[in-house]
Legacy VTK file of the C-alpha trace (Angstrom):
# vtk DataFile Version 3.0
C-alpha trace
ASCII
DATASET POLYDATA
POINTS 53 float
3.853 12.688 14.160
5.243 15.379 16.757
6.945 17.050 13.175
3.896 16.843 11.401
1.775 18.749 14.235
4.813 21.079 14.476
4.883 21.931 10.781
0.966 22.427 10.631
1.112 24.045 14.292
-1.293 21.884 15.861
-1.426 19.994 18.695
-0.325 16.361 18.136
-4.239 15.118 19.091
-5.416 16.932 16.399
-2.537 16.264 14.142
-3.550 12.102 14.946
-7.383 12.967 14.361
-6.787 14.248 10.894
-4.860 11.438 10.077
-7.516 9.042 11.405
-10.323 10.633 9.143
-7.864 10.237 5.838
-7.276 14.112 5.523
-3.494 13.655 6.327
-2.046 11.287 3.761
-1.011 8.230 6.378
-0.286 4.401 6.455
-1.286 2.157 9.649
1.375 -0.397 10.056
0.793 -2.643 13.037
0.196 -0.127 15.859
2.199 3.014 14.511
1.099 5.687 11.733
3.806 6.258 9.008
3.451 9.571 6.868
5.386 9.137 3.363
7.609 12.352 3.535
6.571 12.859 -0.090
2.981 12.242 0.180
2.672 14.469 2.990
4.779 17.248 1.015
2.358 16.836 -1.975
-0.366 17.059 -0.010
0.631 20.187 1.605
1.750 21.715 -1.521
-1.966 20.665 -2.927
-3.479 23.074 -0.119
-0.974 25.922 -0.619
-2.260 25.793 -4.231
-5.721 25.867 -3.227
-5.392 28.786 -0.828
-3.773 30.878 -3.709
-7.025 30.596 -6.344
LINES 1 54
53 0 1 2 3 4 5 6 7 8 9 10 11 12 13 14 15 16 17 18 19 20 21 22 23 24 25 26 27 28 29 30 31 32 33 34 35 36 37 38 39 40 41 42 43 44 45 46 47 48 49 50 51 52
């Protein structure tokens, strides 16, 4: 998670929260989040997209 808040530059709380609320692409196994490299690449390359229309 520390990576993800770092390449998004926010703080790791709010790096958690979006991943709570489903806006981060995430899994929940047992007590840990996991964020599919991929997924989360696609998903940022989805809002890069959007920002340039």
């Amino acid at each position: 998670m520390p990576e993800v808040a770092r390449l998004l530059s926010l703080s790791r709380g709010s790096a958690y929260a979006l991943v709570r609320e489903g806006t981060i692409p995430a899994l929940r196994m047992g007590g840990r989040w996991i964020i599919p490299k991929r997924r989360f690449h696609a998903w940022l390359d989805g809002l890069t997209e959007e920002g340039r229309r």
